[in-house]
mmCIF entry with sequence, helices, sheets and N, C-alpha, C, O atoms, coordinates in Angstrom:
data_MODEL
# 
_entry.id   MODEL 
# 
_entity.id                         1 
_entity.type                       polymer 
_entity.pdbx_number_of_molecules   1 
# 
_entity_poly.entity_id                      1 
_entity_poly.type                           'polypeptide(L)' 
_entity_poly.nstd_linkage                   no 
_entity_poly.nstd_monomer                   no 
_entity_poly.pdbx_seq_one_letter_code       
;(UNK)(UNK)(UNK)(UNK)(UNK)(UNK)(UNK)(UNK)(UNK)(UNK)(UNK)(UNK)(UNK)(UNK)(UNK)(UNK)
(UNK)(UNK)(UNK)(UNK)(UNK)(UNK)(UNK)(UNK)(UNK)(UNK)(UNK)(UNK)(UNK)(UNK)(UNK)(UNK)
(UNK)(UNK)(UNK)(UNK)(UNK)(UNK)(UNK)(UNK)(UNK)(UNK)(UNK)(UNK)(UNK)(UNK)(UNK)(UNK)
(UNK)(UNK)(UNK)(UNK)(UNK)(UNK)
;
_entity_poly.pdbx_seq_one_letter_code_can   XXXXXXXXXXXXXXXXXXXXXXXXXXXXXXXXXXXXXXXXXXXXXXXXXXXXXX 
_entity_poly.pdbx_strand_id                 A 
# 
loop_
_entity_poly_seq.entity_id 
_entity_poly_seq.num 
_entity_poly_seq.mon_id 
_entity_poly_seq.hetero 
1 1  UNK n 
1 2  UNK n 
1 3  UNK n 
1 4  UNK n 
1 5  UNK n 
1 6  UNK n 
1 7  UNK n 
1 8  UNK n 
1 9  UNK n 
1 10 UNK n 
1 11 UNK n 
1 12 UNK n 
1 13 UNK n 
1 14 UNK n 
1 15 UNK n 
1 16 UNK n 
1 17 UNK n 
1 18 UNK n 
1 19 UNK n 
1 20 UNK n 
1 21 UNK n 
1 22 UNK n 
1 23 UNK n 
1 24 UNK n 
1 25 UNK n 
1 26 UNK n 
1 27 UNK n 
1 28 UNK n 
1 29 UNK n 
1 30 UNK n 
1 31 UNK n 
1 32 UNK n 
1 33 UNK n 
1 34 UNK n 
1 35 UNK n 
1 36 UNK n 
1 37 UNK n 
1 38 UNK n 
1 39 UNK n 
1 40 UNK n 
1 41 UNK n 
1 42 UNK n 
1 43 UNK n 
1 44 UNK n 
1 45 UNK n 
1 46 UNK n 
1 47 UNK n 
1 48 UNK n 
1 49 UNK n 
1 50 UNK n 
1 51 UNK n 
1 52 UNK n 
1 53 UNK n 
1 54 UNK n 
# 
_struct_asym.id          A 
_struct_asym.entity_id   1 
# 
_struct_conf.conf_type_id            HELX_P 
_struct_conf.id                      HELX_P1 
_struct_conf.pdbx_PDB_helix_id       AA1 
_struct_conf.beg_label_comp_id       UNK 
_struct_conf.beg_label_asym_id       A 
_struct_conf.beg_label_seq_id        4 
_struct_conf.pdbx_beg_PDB_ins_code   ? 
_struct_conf.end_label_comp_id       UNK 
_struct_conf.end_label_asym_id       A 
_struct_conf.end_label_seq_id        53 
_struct_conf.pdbx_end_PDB_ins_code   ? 
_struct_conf.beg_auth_comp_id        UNK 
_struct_conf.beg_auth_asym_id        A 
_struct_conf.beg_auth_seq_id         4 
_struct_conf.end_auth_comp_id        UNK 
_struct_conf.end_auth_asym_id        A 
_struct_conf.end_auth_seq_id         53 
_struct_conf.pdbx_PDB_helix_class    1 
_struct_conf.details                 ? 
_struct_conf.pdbx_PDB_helix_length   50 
# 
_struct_conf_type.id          HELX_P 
_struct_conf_type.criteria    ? 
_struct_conf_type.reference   ? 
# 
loop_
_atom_site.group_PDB 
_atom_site.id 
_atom_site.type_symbol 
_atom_site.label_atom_id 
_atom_site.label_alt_id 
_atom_site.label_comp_id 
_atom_site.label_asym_id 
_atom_site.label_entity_id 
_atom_site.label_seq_id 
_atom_site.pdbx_PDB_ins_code 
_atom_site.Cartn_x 
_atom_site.Cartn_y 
_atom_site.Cartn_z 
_atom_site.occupancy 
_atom_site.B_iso_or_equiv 
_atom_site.pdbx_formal_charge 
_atom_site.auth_seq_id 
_atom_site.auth_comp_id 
_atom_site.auth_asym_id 
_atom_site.auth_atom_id 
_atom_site.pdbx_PDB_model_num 
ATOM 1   N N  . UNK A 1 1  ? -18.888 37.446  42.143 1.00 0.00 ? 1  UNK A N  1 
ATOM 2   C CA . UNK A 1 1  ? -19.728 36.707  41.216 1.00 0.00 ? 1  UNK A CA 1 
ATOM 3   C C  . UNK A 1 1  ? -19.100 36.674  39.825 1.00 0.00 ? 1  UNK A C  1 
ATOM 4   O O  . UNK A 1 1  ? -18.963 35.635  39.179 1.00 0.00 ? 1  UNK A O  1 
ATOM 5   N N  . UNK A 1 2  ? -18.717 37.925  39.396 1.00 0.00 ? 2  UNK A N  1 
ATOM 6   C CA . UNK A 1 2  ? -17.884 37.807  38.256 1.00 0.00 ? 2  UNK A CA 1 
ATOM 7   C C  . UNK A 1 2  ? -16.935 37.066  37.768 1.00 0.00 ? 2  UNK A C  1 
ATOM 8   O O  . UNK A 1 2  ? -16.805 36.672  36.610 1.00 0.00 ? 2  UNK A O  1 
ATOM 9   N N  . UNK A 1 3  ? -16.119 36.842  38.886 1.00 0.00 ? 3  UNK A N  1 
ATOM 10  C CA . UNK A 1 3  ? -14.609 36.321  39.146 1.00 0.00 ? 3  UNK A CA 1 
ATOM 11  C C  . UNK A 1 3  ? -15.296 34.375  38.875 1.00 0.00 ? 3  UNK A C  1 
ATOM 12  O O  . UNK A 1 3  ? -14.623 33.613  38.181 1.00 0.00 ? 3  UNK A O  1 
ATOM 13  N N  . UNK A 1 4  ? -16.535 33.923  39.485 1.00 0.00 ? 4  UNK A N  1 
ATOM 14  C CA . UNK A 1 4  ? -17.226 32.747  39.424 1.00 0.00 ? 4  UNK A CA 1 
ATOM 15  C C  . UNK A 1 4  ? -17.438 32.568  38.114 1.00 0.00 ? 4  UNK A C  1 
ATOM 16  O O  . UNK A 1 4  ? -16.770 31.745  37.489 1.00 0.00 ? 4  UNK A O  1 
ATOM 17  N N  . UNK A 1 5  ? -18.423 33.338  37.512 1.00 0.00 ? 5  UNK A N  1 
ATOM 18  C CA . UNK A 1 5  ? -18.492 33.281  36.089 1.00 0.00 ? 5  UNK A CA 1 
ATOM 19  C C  . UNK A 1 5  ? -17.481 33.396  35.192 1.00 0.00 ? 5  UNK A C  1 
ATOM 20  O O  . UNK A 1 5  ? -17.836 32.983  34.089 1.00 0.00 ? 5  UNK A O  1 
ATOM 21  N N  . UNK A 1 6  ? -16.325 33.805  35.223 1.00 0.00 ? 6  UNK A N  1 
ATOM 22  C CA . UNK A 1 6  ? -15.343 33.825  34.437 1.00 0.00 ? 6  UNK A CA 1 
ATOM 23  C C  . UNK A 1 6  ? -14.321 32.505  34.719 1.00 0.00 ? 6  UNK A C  1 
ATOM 24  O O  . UNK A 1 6  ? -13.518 32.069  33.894 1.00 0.00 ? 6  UNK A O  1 
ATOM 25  N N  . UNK A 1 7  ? -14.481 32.119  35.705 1.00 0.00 ? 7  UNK A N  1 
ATOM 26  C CA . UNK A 1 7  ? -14.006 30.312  36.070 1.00 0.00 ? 7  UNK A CA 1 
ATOM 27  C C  . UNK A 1 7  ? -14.784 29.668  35.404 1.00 0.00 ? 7  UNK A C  1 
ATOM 28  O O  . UNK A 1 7  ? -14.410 29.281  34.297 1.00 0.00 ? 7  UNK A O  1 
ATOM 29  N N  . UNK A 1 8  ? -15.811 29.426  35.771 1.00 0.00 ? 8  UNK A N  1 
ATOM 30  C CA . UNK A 1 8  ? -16.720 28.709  35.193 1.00 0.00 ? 8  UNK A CA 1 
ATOM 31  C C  . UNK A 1 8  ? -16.883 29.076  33.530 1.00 0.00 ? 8  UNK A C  1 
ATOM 32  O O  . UNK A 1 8  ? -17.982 28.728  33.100 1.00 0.00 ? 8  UNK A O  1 
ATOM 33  N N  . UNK A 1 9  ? -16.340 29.464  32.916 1.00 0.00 ? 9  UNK A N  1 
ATOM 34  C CA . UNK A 1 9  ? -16.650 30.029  31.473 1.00 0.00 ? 9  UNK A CA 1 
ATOM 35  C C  . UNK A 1 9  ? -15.001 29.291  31.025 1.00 0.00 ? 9  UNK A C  1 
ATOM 36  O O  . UNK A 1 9  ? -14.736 28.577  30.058 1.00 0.00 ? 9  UNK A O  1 
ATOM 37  N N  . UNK A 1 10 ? -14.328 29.658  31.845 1.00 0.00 ? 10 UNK A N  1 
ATOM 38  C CA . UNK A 1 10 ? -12.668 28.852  31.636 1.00 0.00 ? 10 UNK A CA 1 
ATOM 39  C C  . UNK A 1 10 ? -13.104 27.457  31.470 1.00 0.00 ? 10 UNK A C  1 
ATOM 40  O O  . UNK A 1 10 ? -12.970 27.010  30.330 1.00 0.00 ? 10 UNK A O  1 
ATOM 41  N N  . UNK A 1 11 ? -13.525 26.790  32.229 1.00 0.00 ? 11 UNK A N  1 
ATOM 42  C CA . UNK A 1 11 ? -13.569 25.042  32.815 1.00 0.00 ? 11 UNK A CA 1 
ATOM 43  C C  . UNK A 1 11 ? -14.433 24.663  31.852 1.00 0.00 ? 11 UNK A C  1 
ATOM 44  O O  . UNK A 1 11 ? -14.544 23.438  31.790 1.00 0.00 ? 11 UNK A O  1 
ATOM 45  N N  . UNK A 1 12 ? -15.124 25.300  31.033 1.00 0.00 ? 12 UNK A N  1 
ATOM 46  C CA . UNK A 1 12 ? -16.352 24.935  30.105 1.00 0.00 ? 12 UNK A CA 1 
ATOM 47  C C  . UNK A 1 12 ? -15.251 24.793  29.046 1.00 0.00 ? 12 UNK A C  1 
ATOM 48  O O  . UNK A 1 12 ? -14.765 23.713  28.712 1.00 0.00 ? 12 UNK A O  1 
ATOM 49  N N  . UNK A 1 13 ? -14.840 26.217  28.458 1.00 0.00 ? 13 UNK A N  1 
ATOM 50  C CA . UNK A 1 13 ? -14.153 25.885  27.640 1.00 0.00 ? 13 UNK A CA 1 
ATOM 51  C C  . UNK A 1 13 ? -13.281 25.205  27.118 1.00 0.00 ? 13 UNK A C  1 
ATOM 52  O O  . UNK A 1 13 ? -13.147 24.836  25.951 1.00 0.00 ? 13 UNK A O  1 
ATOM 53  N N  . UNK A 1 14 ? -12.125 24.886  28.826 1.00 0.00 ? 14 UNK A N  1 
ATOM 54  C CA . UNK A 1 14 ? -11.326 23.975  28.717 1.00 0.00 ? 14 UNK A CA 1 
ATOM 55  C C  . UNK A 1 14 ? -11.741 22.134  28.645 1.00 0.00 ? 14 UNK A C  1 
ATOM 56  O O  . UNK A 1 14 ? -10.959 21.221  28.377 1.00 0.00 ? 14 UNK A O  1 
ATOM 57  N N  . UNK A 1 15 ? -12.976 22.051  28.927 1.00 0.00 ? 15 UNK A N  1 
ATOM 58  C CA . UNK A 1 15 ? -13.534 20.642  28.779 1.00 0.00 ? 15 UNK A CA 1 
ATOM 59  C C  . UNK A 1 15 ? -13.901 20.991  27.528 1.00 0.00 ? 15 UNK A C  1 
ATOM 60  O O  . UNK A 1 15 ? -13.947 19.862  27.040 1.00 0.00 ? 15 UNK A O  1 
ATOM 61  N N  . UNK A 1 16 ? -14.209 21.745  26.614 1.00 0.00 ? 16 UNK A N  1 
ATOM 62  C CA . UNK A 1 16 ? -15.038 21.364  25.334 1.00 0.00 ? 16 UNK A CA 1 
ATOM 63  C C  . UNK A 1 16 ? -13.584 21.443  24.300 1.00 0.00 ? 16 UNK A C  1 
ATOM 64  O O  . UNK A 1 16 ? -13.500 20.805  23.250 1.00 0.00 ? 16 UNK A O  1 
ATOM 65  N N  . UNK A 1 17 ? -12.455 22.382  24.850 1.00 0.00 ? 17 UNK A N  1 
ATOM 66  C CA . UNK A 1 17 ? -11.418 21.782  24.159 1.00 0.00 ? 17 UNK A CA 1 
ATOM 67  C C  . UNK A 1 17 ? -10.764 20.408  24.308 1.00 0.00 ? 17 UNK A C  1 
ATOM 68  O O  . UNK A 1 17 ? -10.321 19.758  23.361 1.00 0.00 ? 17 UNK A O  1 
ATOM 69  N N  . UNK A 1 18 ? -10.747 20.075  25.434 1.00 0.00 ? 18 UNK A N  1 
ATOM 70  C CA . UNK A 1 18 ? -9.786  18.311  25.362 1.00 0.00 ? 18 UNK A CA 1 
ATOM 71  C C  . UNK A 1 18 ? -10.657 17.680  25.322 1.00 0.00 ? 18 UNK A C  1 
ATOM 72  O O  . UNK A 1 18 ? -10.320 16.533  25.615 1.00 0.00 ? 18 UNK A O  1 
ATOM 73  N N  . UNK A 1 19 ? -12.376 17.803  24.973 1.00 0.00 ? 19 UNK A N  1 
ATOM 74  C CA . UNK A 1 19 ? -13.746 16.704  24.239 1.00 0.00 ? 19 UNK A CA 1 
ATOM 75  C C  . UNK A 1 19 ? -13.166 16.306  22.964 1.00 0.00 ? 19 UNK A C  1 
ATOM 76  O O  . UNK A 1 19 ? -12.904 15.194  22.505 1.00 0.00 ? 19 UNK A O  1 
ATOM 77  N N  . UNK A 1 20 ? -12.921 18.414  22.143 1.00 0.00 ? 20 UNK A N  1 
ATOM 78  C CA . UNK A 1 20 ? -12.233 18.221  20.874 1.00 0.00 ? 20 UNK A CA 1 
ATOM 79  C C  . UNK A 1 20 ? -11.010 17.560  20.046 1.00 0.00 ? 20 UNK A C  1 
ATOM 80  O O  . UNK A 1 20 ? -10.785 17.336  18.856 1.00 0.00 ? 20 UNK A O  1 
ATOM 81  N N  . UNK A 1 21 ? -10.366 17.369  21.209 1.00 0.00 ? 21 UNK A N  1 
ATOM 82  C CA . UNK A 1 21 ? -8.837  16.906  21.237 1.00 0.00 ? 21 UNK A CA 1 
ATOM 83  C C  . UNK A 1 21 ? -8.848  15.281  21.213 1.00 0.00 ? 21 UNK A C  1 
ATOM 84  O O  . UNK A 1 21 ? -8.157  14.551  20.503 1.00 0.00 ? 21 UNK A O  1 
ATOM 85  N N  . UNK A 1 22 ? -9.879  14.891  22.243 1.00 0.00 ? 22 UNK A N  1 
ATOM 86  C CA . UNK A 1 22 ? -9.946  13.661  22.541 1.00 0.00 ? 22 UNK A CA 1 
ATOM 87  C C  . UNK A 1 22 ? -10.648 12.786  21.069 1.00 0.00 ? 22 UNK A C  1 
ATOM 88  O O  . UNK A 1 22 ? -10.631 11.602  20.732 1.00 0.00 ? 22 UNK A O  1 
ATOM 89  N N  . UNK A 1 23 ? -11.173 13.908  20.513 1.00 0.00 ? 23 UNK A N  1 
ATOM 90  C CA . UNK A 1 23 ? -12.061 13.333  19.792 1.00 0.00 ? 23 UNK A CA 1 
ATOM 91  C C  . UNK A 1 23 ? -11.430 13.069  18.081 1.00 0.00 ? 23 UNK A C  1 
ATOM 92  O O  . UNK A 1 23 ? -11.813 12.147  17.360 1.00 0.00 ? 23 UNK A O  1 
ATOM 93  N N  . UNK A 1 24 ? -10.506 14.007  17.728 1.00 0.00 ? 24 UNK A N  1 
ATOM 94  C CA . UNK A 1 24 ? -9.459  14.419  16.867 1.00 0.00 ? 24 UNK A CA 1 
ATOM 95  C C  . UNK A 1 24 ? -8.790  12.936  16.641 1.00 0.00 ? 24 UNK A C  1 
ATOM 96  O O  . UNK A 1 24 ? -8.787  12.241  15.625 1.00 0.00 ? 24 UNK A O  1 
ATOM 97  N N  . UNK A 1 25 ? -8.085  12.631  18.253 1.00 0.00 ? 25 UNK A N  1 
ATOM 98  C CA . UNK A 1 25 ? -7.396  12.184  18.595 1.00 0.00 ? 25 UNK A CA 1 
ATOM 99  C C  . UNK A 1 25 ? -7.957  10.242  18.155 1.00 0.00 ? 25 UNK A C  1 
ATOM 100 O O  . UNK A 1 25 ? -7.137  9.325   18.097 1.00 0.00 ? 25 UNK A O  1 
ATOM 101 N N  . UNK A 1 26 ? -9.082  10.111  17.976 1.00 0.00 ? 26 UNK A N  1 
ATOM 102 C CA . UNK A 1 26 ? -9.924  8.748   18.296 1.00 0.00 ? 26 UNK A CA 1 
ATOM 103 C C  . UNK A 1 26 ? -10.236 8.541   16.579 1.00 0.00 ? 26 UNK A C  1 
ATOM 104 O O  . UNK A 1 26 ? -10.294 7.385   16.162 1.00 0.00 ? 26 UNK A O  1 
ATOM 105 N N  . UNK A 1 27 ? -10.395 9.478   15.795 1.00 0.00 ? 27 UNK A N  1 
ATOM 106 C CA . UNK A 1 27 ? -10.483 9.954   14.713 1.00 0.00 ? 27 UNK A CA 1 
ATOM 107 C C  . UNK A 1 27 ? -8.990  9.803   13.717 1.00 0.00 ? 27 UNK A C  1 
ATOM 108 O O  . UNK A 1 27 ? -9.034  9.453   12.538 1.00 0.00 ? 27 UNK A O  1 
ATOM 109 N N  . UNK A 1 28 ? -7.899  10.089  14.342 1.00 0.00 ? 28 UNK A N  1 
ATOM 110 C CA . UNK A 1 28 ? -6.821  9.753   14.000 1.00 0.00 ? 28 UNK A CA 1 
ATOM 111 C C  . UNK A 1 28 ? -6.413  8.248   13.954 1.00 0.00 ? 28 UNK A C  1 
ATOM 112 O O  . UNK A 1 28 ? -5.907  7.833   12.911 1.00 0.00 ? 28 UNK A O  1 
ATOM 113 N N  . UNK A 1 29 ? -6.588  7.429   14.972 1.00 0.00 ? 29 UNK A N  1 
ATOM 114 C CA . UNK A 1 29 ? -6.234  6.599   15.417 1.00 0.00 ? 29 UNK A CA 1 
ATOM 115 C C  . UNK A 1 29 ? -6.796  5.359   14.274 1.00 0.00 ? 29 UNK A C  1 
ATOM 116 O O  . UNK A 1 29 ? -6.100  4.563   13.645 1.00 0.00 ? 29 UNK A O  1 
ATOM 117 N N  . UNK A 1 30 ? -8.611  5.551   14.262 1.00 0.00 ? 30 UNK A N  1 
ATOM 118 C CA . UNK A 1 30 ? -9.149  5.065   13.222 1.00 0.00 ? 30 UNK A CA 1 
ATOM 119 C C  . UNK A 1 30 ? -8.641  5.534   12.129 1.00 0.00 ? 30 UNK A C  1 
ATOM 120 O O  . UNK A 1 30 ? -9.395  6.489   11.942 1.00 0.00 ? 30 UNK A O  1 
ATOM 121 N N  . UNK A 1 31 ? -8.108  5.543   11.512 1.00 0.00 ? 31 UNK A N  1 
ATOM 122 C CA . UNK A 1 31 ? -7.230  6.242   9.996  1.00 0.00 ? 31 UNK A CA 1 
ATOM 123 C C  . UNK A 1 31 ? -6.295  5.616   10.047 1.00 0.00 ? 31 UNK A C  1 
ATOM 124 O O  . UNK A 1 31 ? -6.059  5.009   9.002  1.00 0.00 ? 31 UNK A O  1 
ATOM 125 N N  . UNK A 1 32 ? -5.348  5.423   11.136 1.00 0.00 ? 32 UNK A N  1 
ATOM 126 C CA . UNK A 1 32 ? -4.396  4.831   10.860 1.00 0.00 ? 32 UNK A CA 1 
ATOM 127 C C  . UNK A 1 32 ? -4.753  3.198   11.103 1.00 0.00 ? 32 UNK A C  1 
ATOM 128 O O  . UNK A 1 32 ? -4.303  2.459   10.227 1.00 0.00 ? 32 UNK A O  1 
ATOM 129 N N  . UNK A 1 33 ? -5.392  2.649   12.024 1.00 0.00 ? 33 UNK A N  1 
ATOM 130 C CA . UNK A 1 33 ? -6.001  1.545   11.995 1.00 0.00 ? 33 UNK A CA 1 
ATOM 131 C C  . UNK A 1 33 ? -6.232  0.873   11.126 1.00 0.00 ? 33 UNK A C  1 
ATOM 132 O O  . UNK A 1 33 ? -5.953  -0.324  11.059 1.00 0.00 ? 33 UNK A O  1 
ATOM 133 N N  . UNK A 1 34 ? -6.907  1.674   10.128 1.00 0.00 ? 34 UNK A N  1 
ATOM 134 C CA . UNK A 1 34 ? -7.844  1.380   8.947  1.00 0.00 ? 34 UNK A CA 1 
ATOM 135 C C  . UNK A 1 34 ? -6.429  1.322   7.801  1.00 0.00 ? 34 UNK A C  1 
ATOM 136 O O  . UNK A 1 34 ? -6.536  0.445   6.944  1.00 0.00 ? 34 UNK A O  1 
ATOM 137 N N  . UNK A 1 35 ? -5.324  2.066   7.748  1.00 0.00 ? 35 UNK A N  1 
ATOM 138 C CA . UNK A 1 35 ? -4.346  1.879   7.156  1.00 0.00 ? 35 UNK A CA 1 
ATOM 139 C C  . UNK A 1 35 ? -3.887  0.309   7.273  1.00 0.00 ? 35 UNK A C  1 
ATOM 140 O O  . UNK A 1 35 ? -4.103  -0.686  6.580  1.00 0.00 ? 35 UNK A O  1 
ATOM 141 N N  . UNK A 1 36 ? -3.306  0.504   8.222  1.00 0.00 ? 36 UNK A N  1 
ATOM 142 C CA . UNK A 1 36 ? -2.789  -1.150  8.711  1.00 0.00 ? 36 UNK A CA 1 
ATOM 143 C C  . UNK A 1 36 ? -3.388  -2.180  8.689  1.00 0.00 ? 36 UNK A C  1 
ATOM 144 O O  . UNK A 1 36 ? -2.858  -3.291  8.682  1.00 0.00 ? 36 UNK A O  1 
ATOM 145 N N  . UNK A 1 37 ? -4.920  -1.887  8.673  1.00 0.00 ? 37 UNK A N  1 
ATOM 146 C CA . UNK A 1 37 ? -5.243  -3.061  8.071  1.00 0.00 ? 37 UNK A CA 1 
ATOM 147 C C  . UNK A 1 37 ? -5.562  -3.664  6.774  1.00 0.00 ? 37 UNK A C  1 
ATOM 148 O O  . UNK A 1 37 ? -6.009  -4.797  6.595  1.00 0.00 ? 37 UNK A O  1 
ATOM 149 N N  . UNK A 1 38 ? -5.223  -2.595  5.705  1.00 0.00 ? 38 UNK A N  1 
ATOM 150 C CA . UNK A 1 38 ? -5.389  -2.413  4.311  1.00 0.00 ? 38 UNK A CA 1 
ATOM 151 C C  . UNK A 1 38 ? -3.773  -2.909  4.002  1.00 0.00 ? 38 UNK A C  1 
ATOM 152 O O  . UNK A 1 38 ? -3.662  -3.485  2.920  1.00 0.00 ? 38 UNK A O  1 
ATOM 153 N N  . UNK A 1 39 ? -2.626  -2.783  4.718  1.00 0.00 ? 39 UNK A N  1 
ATOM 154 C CA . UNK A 1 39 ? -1.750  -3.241  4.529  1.00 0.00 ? 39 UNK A CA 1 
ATOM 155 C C  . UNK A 1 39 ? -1.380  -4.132  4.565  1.00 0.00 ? 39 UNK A C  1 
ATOM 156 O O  . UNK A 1 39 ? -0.512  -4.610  3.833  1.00 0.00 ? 39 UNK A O  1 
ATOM 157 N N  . UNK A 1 40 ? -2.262  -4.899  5.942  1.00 0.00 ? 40 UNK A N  1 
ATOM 158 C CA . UNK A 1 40 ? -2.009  -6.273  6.175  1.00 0.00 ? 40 UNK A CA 1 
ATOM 159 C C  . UNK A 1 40 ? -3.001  -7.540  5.682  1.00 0.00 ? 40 UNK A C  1 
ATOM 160 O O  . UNK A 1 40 ? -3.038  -8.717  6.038  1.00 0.00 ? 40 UNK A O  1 
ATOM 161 N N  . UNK A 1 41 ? -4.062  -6.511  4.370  1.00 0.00 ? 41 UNK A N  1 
ATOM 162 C CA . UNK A 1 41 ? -4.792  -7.228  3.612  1.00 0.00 ? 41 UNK A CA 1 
ATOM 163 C C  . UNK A 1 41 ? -3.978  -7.384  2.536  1.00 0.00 ? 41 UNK A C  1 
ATOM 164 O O  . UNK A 1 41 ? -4.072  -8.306  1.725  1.00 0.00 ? 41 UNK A O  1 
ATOM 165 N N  . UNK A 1 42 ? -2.816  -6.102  2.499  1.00 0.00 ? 42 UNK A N  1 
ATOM 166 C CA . UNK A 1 42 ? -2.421  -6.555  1.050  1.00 0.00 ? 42 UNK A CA 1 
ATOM 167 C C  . UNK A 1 42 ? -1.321  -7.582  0.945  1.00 0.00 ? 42 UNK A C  1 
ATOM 168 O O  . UNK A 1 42 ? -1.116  -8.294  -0.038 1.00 0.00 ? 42 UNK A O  1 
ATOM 169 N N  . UNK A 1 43 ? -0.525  -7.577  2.255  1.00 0.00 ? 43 UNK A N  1 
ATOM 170 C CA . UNK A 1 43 ? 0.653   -8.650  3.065  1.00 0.00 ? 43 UNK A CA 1 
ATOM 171 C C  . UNK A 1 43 ? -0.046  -9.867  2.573  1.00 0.00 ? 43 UNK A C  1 
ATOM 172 O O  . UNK A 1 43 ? 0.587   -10.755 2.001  1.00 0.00 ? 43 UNK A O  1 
ATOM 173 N N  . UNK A 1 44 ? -1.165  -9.933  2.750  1.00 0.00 ? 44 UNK A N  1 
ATOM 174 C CA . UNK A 1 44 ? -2.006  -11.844 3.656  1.00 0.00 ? 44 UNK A CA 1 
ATOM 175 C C  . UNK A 1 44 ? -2.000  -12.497 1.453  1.00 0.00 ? 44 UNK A C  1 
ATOM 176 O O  . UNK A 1 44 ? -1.724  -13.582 0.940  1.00 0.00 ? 44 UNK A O  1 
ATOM 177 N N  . UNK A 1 45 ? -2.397  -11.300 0.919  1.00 0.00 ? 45 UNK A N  1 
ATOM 178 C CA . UNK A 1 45 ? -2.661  -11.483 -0.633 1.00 0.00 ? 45 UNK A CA 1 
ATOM 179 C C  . UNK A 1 45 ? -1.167  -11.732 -1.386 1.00 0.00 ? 45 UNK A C  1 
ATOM 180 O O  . UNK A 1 45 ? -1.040  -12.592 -2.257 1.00 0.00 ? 45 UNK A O  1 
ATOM 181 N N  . UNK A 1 46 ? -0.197  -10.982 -0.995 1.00 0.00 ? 46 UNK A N  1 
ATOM 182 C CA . UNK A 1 46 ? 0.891   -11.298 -1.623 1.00 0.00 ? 46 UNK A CA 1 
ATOM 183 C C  . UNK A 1 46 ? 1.430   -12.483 -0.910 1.00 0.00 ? 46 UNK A C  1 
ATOM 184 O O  . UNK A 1 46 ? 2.092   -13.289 -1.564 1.00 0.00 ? 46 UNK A O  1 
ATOM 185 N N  . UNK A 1 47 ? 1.286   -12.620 -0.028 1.00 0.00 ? 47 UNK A N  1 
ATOM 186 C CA . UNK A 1 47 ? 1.784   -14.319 0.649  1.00 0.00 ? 47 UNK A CA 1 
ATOM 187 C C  . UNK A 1 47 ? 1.145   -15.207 -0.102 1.00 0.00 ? 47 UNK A C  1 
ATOM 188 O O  . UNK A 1 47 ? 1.846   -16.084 -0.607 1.00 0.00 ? 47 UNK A O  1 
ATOM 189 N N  . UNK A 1 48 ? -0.147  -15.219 -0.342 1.00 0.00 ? 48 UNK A N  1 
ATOM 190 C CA . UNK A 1 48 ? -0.819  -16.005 -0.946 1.00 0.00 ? 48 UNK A CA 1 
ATOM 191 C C  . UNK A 1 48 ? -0.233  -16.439 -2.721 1.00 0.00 ? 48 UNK A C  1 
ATOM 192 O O  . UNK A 1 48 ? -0.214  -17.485 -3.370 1.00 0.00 ? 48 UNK A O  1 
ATOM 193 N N  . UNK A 1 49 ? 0.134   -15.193 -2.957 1.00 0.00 ? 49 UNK A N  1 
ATOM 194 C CA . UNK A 1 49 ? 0.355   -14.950 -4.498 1.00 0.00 ? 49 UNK A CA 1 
ATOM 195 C C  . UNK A 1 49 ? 1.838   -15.857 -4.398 1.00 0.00 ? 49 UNK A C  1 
ATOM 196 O O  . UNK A 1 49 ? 1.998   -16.845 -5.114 1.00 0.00 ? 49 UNK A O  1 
ATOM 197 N N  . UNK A 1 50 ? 2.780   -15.442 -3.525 1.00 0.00 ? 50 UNK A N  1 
ATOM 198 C CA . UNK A 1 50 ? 4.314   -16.185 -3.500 1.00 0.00 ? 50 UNK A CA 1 
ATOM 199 C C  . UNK A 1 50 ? 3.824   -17.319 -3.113 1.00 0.00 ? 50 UNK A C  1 
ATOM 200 O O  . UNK A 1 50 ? 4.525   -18.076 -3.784 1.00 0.00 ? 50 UNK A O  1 
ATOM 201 N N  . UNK A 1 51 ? 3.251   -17.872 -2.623 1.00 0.00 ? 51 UNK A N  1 
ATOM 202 C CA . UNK A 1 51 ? 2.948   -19.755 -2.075 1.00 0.00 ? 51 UNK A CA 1 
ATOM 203 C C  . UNK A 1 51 ? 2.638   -20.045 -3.123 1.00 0.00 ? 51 UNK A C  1 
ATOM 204 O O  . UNK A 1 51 ? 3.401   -20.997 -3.287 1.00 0.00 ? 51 UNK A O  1 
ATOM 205 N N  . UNK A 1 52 ? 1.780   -19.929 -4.511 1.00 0.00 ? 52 UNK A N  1 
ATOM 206 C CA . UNK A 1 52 ? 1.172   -20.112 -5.514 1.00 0.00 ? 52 UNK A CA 1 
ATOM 207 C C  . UNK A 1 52 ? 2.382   -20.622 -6.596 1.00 0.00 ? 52 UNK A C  1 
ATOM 208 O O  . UNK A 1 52 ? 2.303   -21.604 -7.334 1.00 0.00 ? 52 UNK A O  1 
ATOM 209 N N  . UNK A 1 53 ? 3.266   -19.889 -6.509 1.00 0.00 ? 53 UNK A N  1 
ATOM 210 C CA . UNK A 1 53 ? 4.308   -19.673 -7.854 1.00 0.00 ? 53 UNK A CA 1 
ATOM 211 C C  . UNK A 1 53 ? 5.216   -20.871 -7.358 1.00 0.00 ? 53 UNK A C  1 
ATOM 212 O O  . UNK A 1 53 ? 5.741   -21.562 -8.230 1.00 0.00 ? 53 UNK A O  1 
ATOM 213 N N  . UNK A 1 54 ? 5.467   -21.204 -5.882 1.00 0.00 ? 54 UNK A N  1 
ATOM 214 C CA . UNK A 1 54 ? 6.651   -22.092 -5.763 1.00 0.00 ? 54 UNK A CA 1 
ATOM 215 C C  . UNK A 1 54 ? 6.103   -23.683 -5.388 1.00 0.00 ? 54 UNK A C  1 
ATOM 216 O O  . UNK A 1 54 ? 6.914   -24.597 -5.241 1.00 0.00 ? 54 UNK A O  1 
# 
């Protein structure tokens, strides 16, 4: 029974770590997302700004 409970205490833990991981991971992704698209707001504005001048 012991040997059960101490599996089962592993498999818990190990799912609530790669929940954490997964979740890190989704969290990261939005950040950088959110980068690139601040970049490619500032791209779309300076195109705009060079079409203007010529």
């Amino acid at each position: 029974m012991s040997d059960f409970l101490s599996s089962a205490k592993n498999f818990v833990n190990s799912a609530v770590s790669r929940t954490s991981w997964e979740a890190q991971k989704q969290l990261r992704v939005r950040n950088k997302q959110s980068e690139i698209d601040k970049l490619l707001e500032q791209r779309q504005h300076l195109m705009e700004e060079l079409g203007q001048w010529q």
